[in-house]
C-alpha positions in Angstrom: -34.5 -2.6 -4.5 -33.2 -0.9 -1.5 -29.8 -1.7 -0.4 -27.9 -2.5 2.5 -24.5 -1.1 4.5 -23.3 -3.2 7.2 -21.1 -0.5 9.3 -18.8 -1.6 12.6 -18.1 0.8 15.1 -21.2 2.6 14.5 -21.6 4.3 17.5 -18.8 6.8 17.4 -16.3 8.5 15.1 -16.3 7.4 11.7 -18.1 4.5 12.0 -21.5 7.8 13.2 -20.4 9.4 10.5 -20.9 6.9 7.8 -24.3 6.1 9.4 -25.6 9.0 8.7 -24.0 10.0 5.3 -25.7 6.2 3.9 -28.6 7.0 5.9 -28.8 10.2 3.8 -28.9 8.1 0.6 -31.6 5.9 1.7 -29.6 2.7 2.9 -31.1 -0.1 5.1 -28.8 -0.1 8.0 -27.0 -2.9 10.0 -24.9 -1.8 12.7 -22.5 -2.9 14.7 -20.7 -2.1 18.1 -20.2 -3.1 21.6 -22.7 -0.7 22.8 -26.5 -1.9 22.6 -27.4 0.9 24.7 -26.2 3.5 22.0 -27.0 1.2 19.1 -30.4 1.7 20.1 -30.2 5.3 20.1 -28.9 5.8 17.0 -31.4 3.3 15.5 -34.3 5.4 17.5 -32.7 9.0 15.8 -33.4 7.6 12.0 -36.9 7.4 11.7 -36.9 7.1 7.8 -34.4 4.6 7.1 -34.5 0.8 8.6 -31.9 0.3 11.1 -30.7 -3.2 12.2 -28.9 -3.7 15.6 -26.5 -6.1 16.6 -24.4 -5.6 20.0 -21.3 -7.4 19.4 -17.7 -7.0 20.8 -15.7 -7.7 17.5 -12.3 -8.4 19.3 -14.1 -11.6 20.9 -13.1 -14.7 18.7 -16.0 -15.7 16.3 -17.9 -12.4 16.5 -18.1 -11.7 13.1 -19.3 -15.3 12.1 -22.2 -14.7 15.0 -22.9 -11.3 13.2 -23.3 -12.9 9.7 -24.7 -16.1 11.3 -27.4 -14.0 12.7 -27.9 -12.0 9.1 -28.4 -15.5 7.9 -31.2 -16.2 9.8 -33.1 -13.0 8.9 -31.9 -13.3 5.3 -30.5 -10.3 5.2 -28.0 -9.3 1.9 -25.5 -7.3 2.8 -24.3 -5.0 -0.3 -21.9 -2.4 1.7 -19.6 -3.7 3.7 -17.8 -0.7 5.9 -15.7 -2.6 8.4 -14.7 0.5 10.5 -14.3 -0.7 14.3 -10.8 -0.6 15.1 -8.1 0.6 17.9 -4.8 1.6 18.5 -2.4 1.6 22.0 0.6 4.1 22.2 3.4 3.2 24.0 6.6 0.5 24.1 5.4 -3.0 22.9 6.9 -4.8 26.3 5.5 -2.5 27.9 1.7 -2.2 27.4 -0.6 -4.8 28.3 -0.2 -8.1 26.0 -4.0 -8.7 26.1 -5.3 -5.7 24.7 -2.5 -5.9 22.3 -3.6 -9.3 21.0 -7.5 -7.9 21.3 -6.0 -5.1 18.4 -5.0 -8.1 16.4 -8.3 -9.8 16.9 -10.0 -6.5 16.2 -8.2 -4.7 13.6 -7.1 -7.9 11.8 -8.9 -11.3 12.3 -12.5 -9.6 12.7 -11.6 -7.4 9.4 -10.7 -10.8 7.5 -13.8 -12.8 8.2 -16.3 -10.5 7.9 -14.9 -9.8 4.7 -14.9 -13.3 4.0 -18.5 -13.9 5.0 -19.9 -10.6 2.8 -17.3 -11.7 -0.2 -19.0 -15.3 -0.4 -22.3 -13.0 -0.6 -21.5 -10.5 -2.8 -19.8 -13.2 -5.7 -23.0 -14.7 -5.8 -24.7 -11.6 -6.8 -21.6 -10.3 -9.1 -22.5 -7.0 -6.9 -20.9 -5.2 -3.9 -19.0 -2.5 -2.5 -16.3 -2.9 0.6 -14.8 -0.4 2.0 -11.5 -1.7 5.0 -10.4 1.4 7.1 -6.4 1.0 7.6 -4.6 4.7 8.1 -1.5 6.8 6.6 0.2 4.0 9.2 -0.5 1.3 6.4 2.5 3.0 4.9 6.1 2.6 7.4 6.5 1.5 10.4 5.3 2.5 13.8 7.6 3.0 16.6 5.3 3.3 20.0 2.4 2.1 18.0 4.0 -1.1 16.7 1.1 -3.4 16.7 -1.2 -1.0 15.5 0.7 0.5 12.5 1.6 -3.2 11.7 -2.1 -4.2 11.8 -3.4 -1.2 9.5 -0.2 -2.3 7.0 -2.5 -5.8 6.9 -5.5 -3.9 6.2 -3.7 -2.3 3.2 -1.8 -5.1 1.8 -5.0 -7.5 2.1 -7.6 -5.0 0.8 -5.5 -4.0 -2.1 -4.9 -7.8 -3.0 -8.5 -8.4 -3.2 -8.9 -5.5 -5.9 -6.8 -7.9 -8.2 -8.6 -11.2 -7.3 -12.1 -9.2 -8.0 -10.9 -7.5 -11.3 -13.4 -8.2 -13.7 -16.0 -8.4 -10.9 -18.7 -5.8 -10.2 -17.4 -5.8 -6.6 -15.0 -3.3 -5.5 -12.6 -2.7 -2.4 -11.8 0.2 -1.1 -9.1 1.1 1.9 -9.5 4.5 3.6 -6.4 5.5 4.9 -7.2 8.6 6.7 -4.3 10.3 8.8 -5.2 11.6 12.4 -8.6 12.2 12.9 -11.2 13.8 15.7 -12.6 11.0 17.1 -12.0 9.1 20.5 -9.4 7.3 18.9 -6.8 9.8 19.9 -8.3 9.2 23.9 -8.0 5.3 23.5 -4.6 5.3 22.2 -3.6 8.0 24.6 -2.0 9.9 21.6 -4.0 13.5 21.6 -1.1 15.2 23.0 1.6 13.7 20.5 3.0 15.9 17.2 0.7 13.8 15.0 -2.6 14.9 16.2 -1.7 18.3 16.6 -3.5 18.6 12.8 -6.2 16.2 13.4 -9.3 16.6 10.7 -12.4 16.5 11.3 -14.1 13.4 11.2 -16.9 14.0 9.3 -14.8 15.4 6.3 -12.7 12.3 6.4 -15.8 10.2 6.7 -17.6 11.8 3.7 -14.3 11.6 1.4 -14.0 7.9 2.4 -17.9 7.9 1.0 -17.3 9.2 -2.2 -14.2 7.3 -2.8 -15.9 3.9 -1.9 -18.9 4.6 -4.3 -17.0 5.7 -7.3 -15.0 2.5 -6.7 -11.4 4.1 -6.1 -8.9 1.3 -4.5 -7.1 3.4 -2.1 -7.9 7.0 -0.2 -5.8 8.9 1.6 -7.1 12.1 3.1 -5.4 15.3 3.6 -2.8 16.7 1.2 0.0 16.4 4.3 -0.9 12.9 4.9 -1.1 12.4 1.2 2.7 13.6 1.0 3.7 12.0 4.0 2.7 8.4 2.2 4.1 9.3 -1.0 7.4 10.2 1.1 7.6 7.0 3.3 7.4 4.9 -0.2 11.0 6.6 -1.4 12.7 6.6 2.1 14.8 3.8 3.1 11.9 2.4 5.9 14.9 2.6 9.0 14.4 6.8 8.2 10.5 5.9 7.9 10.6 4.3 11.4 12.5 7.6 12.9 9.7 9.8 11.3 7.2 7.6 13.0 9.0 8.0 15.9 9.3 11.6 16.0 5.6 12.4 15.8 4.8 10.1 18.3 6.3 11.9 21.0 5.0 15.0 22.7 4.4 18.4 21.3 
């Protein structure tokens, strides 16, 4: 029976990347974004797989219920869950606008939760699923200048890795991909592409295709890179106020 991913942010970054590697192995394909426009011409670019659409802004309240709501009513199964869409804002907290701060929560946090809630209920009832939460080598310390960010990707971590220990004994496994800087527009979003942290930014479709093979061979946690692999190890052992200074550090300009 031919399975299928559910993918947000599909339309750019990671989120394309992972369309195409599960459109490589055959997948049915629901994807979300903001952008039908570009939805539709990815969808219209993979002739041999089935590609489902849905044009939803997942930092409005209730989005991800509408998306699953909607699923629902086509009885669609979803049996990869790749929640992907994300953003981050560089600067001082007081500072930067309040609104798209809380719209990071919303995004990176609330929409991450329920749609994980809504696939979970799904998936227990079929003892059968794969999720895969993106969080980032922020997960780890604290963000100085990306405070809300780094604090929502530490959710992402905490929570995904506390559902590996509710599921054990499941055949549903959770996967966080905690990738360090990355080419993608995140770094234009954020306004970070001319900080110390993106001056060794990987490719996107390496990190993407590691993420892959971590989430089908069921590993819990991913961290890509060996230097962002160190750099997590590291800010485990350092007290987190010398963590916070690291953070710091590369966050400011090259």
């Amino acid at each position: 029976m031919q399975k299928t991913a559910l993918i947000t942010g599909a339309t750019s970054g990671l989120g394309y990347d992972f369309v195409q590697l599960f459109a490589q192995d055959g997948y049915r394909l629901v994807l979300v974004a903001r952008d039908g426009q570009k939805l539709e011409d990815i969808k219209r670019s993979l002739k041999h797989v089935e590609v489902i659409t849905v044009a939803k802004d997942l930092s409005a309240p209730h989005a991800a219920s509408e998306v699953f709501a909607e699923l629902e009513e086509r009885q669609i199964a979803v049996d990869v869950l790749v929640n992907n869409a994300g953003f981050g804002l560089m600067g001082l907290f007081d500072e930067l606008d309040i609104q798209k701060q809380i719209n990071m929560i919303q995004l990176n946090i609330a929409a991450l939760t329920e749609l994980t809630y809504y696939a979970l209920k799904h998936m227990k009832a079929r003892n059968s699923g794969r999720i895969m939460n993106v969080a980032s080598t922020a997960a780890f310390q604290p963000g100085p200048m990306m405070s809300v960010y780094y604090a929502t990707k530490a959710y992402v971590l905490s929570f995904s890795e506390a559902l590996v220990e509710e599921l054990a004994g499941t055949a549903i496994t959770v996967t966080t991909l905690c990738p360090g800087p990355t080419q993608t527009n995140f770094g234009a979003v954020a306004n970070v592409e001319g900080t110390k942290m993106f001056s060794a930014a990987m490719p996107s479709n390496i990190v993407a295709k590691q993420g892959y093979q971590a989430l089908m061979a069921g590993k819990r946690v991913i961290i890509t890179g060996g230097m962002n692999r160190a750099g997590a190890l590291a800010a485990k052992f350092l007290p987190r106020s010398w963590a916070a200074k690291m953070a710091k550090y590369v966050a400011g300009a090259k």
